[in-house]
Phi, psi and omega in degrees: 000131182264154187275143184257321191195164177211114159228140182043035175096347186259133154250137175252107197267175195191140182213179193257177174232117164327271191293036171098163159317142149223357179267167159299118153355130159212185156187182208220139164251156191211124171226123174068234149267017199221163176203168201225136152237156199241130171306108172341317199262324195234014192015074201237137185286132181254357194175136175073184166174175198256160135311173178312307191278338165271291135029251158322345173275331199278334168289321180295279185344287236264302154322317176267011176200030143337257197321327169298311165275007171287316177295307184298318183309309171278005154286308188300285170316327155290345201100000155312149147252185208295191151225143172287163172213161203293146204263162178310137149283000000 
């Protein structure tokens, strides 16, 4: 699964689905022991969640690069790979 970014203890990961989408734009967060997967369209959690506070870091984030992982999903899914993009400062 490839990684897109690493900030602050979080990395956000992203993956093609072998027989085509079949799921919503998504991506996946990992902090600690806990993980998150999020929607794309609406940064809404579809599974899992974060603590509070990486959680909100990972939606603003995840907000400020909309477009940007909208785009990687859809590399991946052609068979690309993804780009990375910038982490929370």
């Amino acid at each position: 699964m490839p990684e897109l970014c690493r900030f602050l203890g979080i990395v956000i990961r992203m993956f093609a689905e072998p027989t085509g989408p079949h799921h919503r734009p998504h991506f996946h967060a990992y902090c600690r022991d806990a993980s998150v997967v999020i929607a794309i369209d609406s940064i809404e959690t579809l599974e899992g969640g974060l603590d509070r506070k990486e959680q909100r870091l990972t939606e603003a984030w995840a907000e400020l690069h909309q477009a940007e992982l909208l785009e990687d999903w859809n590399l991946l899914q052609a068979g690309q790979l993804p780009k990375p993009i910038a982490p929370l400062q």
